[in-house]
Backbone as XML, in Angstrom:
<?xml version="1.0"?>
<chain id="A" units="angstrom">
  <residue number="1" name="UNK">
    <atom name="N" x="-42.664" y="-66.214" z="119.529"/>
    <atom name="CA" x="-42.757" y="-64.987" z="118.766"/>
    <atom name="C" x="-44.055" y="-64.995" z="117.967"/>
  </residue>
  <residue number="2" name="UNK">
    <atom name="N" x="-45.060" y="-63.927" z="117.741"/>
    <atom name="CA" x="-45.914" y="-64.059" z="117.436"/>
    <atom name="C" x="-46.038" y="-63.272" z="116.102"/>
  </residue>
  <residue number="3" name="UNK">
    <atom name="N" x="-46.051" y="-63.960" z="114.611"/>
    <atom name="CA" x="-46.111" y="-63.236" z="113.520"/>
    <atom name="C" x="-47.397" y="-62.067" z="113.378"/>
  </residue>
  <residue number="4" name="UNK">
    <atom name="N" x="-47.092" y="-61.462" z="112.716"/>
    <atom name="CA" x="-48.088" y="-59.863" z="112.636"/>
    <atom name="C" x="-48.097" y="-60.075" z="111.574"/>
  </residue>
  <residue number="5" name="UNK">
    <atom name="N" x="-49.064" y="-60.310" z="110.329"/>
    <atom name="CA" x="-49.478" y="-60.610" z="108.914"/>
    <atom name="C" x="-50.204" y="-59.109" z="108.831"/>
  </residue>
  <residue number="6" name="UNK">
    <atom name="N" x="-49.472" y="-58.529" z="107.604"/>
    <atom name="CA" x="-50.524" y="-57.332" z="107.533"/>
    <atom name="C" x="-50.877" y="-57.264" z="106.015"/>
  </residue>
  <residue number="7" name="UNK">
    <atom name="N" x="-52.083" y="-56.849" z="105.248"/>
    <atom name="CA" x="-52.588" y="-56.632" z="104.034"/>
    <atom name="C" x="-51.946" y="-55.475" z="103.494"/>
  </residue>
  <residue number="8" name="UNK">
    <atom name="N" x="-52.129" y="-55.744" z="101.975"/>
    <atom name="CA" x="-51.581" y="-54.691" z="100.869"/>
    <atom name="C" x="-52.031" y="-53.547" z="101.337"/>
  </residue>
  <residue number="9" name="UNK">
    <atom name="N" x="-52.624" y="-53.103" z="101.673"/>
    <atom name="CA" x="-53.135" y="-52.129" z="101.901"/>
    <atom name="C" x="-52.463" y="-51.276" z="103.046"/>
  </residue>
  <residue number="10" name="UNK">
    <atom name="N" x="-52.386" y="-51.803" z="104.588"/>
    <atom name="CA" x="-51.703" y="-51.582" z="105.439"/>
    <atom name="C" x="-50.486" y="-51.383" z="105.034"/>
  </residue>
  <residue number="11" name="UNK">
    <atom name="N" x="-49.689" y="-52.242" z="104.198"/>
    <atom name="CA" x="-48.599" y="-51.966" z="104.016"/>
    <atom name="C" x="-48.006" y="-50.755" z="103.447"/>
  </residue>
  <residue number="12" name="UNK">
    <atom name="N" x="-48.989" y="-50.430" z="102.240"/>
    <atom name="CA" x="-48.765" y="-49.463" z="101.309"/>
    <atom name="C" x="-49.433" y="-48.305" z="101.843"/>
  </residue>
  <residue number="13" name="UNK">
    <atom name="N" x="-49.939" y="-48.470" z="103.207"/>
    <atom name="CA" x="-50.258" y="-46.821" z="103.689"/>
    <atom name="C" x="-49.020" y="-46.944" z="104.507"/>
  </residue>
  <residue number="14" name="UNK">
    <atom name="N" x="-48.513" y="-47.874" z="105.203"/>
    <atom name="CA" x="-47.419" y="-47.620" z="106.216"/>
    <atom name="C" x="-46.279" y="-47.118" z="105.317"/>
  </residue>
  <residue number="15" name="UNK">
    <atom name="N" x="-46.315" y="-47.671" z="104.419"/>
    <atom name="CA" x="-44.815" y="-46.820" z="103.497"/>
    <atom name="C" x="-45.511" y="-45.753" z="103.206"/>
  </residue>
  <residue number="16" name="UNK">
    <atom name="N" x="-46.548" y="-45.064" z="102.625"/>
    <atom name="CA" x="-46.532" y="-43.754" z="101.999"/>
    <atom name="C" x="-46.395" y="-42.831" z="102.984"/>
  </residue>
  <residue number="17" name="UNK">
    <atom name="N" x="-46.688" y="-43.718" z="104.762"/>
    <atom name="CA" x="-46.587" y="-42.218" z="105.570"/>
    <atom name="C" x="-45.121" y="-42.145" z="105.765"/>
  </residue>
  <residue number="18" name="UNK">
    <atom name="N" x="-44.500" y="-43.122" z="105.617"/>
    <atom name="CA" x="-42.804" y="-42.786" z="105.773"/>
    <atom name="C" x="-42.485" y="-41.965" z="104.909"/>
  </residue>
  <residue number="19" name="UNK">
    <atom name="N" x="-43.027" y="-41.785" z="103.618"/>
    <atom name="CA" x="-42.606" y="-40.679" z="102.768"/>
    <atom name="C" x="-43.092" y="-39.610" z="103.125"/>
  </residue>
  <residue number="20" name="UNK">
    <atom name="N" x="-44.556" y="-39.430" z="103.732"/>
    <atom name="CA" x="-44.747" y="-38.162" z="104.265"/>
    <atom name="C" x="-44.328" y="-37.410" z="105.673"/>
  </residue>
  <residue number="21" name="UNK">
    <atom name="N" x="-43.453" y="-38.115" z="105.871"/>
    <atom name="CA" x="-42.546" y="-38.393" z="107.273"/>
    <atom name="C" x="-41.210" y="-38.290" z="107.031"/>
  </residue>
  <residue number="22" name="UNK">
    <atom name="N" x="-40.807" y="-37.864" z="105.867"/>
    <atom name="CA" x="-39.352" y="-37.918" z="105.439"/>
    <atom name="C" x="-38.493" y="-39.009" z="105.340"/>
  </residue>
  <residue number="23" name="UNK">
    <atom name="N" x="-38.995" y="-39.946" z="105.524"/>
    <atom name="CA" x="-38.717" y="-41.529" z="105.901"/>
    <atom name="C" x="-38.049" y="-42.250" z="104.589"/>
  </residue>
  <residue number="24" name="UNK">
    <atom name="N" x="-38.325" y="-41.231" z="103.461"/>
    <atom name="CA" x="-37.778" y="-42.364" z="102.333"/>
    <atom name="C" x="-36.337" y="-41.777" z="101.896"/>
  </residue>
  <residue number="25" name="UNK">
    <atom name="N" x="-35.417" y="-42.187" z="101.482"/>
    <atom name="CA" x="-33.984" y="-41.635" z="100.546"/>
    <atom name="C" x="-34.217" y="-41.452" z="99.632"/>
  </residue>
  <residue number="26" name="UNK">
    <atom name="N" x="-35.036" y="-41.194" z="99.039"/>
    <atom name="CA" x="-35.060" y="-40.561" z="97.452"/>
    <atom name="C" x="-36.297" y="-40.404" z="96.962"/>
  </residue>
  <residue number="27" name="UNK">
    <atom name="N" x="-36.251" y="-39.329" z="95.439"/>
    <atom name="CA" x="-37.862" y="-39.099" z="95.074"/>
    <atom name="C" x="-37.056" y="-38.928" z="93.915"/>
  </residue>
  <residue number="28" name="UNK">
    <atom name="N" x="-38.322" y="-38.736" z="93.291"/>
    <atom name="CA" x="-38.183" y="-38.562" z="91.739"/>
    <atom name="C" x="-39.540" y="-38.069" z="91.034"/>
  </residue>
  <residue number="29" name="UNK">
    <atom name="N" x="-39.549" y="-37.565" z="90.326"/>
    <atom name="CA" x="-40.860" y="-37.006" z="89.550"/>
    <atom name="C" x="-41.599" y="-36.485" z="89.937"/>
  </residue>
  <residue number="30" name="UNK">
    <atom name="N" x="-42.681" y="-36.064" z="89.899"/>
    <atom name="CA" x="-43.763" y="-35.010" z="90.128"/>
    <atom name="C" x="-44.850" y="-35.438" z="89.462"/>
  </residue>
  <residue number="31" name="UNK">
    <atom name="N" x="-46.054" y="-35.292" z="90.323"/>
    <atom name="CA" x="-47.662" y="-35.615" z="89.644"/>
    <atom name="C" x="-48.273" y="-34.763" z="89.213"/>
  </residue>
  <residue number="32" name="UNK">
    <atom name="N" x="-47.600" y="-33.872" z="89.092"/>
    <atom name="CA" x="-48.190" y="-32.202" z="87.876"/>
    <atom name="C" x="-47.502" y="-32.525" z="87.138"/>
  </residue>
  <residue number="33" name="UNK">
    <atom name="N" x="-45.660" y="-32.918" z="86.797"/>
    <atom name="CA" x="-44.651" y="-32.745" z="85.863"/>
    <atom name="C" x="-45.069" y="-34.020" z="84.689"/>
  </residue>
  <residue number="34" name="UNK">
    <atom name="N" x="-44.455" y="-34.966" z="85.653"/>
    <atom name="CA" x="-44.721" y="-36.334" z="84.779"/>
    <atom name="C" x="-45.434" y="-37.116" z="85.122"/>
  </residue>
  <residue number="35" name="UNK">
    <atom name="N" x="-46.704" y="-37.024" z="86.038"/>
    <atom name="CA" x="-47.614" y="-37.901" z="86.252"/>
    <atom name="C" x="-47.284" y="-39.184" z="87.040"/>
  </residue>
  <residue number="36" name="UNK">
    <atom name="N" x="-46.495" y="-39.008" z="87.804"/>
    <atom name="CA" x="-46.113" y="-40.167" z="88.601"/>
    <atom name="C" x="-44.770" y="-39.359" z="89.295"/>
  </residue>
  <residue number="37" name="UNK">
    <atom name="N" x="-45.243" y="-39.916" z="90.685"/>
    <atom name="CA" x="-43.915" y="-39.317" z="91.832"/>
    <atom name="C" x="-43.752" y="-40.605" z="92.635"/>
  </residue>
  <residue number="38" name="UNK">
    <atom name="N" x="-42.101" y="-40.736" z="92.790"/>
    <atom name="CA" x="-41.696" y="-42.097" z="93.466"/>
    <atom name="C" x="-40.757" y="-41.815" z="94.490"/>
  </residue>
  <residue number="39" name="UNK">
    <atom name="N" x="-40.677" y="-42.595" z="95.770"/>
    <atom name="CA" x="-40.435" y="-42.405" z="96.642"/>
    <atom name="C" x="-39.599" y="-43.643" z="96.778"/>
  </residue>
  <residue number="40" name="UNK">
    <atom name="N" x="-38.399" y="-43.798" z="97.089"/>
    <atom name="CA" x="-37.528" y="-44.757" z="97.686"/>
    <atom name="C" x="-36.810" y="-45.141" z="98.987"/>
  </residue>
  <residue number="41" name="UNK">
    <atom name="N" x="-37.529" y="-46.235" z="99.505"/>
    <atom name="CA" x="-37.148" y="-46.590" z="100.958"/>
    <atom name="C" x="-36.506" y="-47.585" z="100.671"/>
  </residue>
  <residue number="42" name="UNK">
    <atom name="N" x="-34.985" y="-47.377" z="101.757"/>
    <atom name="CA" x="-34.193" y="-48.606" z="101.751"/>
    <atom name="C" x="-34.327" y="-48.724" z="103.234"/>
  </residue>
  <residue number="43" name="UNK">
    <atom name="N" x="-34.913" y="-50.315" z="102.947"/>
    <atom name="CA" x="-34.690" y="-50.718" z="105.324"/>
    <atom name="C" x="-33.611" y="-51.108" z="105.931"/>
  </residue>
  <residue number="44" name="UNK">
    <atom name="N" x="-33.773" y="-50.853" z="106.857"/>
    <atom name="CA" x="-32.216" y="-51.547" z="107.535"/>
    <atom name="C" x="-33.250" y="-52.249" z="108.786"/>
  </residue>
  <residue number="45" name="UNK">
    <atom name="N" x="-33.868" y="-51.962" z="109.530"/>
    <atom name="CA" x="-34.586" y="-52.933" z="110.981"/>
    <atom name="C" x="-36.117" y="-52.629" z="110.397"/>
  </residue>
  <residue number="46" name="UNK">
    <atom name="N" x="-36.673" y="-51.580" z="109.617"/>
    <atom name="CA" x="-38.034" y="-51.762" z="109.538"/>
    <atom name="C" x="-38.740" y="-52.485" z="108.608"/>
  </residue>
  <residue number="47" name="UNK">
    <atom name="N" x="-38.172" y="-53.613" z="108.364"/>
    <atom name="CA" x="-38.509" y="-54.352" z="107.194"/>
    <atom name="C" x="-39.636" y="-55.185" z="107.903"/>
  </residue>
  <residue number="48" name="UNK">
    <atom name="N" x="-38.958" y="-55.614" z="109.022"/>
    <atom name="CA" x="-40.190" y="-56.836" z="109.486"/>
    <atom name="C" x="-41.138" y="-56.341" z="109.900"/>
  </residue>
  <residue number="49" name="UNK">
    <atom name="N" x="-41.324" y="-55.076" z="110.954"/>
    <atom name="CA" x="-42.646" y="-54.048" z="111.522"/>
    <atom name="C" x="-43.127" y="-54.268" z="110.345"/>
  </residue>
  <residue number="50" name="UNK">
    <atom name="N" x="-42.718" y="-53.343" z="109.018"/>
    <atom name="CA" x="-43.581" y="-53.137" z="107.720"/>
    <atom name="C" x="-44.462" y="-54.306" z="107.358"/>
  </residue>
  <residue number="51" name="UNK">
    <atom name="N" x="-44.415" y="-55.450" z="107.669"/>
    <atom name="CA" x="-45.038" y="-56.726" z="107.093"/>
    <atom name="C" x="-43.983" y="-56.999" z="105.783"/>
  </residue>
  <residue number="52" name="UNK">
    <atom name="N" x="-43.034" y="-56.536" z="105.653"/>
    <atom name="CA" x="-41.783" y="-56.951" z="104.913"/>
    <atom name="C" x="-41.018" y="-57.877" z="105.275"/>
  </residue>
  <residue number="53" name="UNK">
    <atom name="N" x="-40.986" y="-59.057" z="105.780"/>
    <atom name="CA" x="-39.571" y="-59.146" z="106.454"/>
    <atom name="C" x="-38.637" y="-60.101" z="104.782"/>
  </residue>
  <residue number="54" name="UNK">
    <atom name="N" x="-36.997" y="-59.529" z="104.959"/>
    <atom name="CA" x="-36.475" y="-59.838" z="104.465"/>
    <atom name="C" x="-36.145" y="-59.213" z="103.044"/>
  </residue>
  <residue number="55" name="UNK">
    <atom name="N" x="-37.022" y="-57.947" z="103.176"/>
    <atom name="CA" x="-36.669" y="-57.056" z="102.173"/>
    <atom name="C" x="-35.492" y="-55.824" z="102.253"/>
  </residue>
  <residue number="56" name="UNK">
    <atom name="N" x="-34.998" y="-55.316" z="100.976"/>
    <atom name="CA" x="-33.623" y="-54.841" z="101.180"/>
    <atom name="C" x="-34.929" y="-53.189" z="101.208"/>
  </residue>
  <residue number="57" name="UNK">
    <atom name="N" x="-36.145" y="-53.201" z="100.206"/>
    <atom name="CA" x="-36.441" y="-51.637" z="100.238"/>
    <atom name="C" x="-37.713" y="-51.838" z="99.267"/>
  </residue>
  <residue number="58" name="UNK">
    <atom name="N" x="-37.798" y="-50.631" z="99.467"/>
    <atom name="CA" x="-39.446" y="-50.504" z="98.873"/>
    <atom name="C" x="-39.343" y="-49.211" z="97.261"/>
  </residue>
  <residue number="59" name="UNK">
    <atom name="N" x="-40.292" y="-49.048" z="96.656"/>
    <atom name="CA" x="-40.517" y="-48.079" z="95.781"/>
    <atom name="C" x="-41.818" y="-47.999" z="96.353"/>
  </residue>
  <residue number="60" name="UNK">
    <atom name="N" x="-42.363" y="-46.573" z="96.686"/>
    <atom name="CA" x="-44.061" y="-46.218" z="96.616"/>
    <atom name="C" x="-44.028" y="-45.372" z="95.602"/>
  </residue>
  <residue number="61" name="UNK">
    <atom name="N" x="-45.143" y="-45.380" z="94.646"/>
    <atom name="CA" x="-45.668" y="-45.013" z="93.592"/>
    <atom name="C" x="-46.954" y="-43.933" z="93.914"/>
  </residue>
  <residue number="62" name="UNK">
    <atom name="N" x="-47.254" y="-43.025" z="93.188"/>
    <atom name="CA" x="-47.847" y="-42.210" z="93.383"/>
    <atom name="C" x="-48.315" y="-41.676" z="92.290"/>
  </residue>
  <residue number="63" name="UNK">
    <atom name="N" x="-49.691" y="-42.122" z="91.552"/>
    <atom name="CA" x="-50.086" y="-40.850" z="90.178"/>
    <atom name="C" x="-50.825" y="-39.761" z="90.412"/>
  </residue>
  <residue number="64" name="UNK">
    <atom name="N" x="-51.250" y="-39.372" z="89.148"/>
    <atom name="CA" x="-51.472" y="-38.381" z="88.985"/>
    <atom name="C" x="-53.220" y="-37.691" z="89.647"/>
  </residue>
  <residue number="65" name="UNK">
    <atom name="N" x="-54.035" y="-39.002" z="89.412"/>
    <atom name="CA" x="-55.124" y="-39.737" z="90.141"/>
    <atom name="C" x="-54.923" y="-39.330" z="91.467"/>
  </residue>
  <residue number="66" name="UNK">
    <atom name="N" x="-54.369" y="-39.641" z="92.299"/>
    <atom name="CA" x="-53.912" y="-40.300" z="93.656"/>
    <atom name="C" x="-53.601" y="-41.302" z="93.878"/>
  </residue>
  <residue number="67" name="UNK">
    <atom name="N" x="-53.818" y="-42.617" z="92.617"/>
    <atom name="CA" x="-53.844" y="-44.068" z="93.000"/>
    <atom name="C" x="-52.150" y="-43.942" z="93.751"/>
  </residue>
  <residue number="68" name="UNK">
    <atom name="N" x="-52.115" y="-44.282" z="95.109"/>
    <atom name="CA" x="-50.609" y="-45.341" z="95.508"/>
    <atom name="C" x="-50.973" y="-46.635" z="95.345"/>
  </residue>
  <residue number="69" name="UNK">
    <atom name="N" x="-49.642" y="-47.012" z="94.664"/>
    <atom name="CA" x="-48.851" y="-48.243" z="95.072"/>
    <atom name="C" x="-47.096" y="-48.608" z="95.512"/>
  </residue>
  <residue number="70" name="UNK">
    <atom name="N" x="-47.075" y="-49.434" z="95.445"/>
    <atom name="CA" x="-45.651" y="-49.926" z="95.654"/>
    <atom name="C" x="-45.124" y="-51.454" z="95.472"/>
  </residue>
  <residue number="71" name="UNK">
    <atom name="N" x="-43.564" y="-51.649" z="95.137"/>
    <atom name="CA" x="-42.607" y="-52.884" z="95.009"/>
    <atom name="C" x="-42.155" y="-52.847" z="95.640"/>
  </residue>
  <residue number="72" name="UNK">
    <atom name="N" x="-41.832" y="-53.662" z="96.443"/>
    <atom name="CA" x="-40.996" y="-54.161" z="97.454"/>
    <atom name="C" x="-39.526" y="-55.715" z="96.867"/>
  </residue>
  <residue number="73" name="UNK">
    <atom name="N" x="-38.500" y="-55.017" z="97.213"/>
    <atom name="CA" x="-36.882" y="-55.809" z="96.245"/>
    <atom name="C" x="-36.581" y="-56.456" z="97.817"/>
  </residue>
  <residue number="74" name="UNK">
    <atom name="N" x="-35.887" y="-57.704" z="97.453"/>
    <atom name="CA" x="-34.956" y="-58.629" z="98.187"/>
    <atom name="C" x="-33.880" y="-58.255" z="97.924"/>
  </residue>
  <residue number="75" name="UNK">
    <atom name="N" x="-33.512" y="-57.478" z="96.891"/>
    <atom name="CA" x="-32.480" y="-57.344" z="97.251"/>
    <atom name="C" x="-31.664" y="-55.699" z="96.889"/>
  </residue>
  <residue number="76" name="UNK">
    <atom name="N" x="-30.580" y="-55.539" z="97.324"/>
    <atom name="CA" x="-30.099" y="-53.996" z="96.789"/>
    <atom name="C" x="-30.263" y="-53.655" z="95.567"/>
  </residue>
  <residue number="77" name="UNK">
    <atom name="N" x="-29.218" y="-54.575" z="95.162"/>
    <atom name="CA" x="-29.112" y="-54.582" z="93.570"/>
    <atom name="C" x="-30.794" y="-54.415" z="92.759"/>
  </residue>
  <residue number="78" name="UNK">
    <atom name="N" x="-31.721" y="-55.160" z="93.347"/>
    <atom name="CA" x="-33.127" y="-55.332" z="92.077"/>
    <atom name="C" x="-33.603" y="-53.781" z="93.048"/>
  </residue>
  <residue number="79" name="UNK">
    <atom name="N" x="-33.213" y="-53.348" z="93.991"/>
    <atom name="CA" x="-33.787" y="-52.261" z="94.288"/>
    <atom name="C" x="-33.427" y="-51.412" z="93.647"/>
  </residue>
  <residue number="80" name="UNK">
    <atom name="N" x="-31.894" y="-50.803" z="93.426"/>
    <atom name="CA" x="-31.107" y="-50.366" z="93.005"/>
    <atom name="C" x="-31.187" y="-50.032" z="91.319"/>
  </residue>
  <residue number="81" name="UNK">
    <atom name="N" x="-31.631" y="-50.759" z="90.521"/>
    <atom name="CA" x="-32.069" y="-51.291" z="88.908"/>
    <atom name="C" x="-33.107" y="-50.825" z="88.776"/>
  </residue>
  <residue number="82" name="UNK">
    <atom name="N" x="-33.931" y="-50.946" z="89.831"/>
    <atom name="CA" x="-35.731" y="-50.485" z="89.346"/>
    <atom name="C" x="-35.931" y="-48.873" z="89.836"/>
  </residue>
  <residue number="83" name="UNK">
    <atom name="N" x="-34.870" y="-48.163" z="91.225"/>
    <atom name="CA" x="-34.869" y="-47.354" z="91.113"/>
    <atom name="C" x="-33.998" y="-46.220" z="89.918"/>
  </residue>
  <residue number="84" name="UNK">
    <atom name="N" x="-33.230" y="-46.940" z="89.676"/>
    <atom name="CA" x="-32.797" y="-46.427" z="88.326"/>
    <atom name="C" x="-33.702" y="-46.497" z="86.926"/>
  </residue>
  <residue number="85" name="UNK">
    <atom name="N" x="-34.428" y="-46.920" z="86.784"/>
    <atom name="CA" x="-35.756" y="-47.444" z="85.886"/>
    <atom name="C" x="-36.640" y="-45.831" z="86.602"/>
  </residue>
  <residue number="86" name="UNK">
    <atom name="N" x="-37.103" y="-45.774" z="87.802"/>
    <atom name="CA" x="-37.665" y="-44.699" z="87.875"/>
    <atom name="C" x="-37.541" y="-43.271" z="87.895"/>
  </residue>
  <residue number="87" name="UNK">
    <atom name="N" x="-35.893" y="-43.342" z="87.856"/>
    <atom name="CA" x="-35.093" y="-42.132" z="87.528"/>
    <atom name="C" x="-35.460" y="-41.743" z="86.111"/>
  </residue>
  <residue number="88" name="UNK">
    <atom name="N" x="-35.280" y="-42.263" z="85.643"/>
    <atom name="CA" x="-35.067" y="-42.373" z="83.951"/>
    <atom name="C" x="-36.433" y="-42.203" z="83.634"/>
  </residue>
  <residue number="89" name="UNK">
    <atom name="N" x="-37.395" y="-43.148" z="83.894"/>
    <atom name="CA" x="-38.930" y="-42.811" z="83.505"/>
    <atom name="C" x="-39.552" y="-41.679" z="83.891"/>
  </residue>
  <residue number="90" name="UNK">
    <atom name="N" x="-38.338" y="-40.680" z="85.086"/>
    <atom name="CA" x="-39.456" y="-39.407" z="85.580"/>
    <atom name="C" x="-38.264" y="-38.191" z="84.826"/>
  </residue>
  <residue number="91" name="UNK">
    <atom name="N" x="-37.409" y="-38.767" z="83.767"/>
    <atom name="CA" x="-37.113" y="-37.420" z="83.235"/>
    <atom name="C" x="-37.290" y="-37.623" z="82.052"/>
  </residue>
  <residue number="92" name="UNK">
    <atom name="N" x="-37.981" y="-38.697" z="81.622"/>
    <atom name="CA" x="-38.674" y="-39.184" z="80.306"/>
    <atom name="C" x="-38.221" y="-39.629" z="79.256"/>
  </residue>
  <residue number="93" name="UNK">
    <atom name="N" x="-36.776" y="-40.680" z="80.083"/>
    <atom name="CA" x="-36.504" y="-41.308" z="78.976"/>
    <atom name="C" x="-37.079" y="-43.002" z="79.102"/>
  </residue>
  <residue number="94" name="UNK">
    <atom name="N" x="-36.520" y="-43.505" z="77.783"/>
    <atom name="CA" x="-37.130" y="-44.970" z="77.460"/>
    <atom name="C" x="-36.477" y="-45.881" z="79.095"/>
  </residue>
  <residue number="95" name="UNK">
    <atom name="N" x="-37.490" y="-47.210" z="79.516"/>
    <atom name="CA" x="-36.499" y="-47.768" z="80.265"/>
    <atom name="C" x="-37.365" y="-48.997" z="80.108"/>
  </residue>
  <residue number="96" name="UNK">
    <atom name="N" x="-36.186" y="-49.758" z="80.119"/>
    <atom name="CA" x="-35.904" y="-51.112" z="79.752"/>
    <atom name="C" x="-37.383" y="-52.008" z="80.838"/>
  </residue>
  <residue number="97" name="UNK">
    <atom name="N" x="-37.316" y="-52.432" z="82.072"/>
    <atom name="CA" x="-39.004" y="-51.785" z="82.595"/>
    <atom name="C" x="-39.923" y="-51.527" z="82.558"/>
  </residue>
  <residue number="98" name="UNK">
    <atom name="N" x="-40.898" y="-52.622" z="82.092"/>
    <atom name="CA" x="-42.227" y="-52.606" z="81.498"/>
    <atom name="C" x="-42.716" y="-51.385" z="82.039"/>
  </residue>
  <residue number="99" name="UNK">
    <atom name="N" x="-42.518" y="-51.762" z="83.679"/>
    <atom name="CA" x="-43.441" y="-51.330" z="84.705"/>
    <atom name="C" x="-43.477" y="-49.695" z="85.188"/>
  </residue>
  <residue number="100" name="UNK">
    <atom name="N" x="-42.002" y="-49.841" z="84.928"/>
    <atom name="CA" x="-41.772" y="-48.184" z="85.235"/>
    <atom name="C" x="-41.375" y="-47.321" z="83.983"/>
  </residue>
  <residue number="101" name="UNK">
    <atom name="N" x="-42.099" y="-47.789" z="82.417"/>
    <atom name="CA" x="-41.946" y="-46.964" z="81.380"/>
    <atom name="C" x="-43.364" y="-46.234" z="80.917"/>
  </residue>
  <residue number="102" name="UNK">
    <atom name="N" x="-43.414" y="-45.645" z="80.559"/>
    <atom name="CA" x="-44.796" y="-44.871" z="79.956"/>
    <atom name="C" x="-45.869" y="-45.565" z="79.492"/>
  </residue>
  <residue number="103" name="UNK">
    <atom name="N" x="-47.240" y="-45.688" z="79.843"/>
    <atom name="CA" x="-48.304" y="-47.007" z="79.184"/>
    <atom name="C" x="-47.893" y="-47.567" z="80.057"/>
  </residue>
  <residue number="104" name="UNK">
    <atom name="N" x="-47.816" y="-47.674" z="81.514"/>
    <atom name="CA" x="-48.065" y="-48.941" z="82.157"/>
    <atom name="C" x="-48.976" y="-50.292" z="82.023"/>
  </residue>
  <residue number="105" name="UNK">
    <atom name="N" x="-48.574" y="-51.143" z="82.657"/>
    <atom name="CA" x="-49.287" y="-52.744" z="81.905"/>
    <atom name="C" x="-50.829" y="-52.502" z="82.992"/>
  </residue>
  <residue number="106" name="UNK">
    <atom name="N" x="-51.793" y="-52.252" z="81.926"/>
    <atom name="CA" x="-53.120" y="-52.468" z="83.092"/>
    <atom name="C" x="-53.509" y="-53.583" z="83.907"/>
  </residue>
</chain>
């Protein structure tokens, strides 16, 4: 079997086109509203294609800029917690979540 190693980069365009592909289960926020729109992919077989393997799902991030990024969880549950973190941060309340609260860490 021959591993396929792919860069941050690759990765985080291959997830944002799944979101522009309808590919993700969930969104949240708006980059006119609250300056950040998030997109939630949970995998079931495309974890390993993605250069993921062994991940339960992804968050892609999106500001106001254009900068994407994204986290990638092992598991439901830390997927599950951080997408709840981005629920909450895109209707503007406090969340526990350095990462996904207002003033992100530069």
């Amino acid at each position: 079997m021959t591993t396929i190693r792919k860069t941050d980069s690759e990765i985080l365009s291959a997830l944002y086109d799944l979101t522009l592909d309808g590919g993700h289960d969930g969104e949240c926020g708006s980059v006119d509203e609250t300056g950040y729109w998030y997109g939630l992919i949970r995998f079931s077989t495309e974890a390993d294609e993605l250069g993921l393997p062994g991940m339960a799902g992804a968050i892609v991030e999106v500001d106001s800029y254009g900068f994407k990024g994204y986290n990638a969880y092992e598991t439901t549950e830390e997927l599950d917690s951080a997408w709840a973190d981005c629920e909450a941060s895109a209707a503007g309340e406090e969340v526990e979540d350095e990462y996904y609260s207002s003033g992100r860490p530069g």
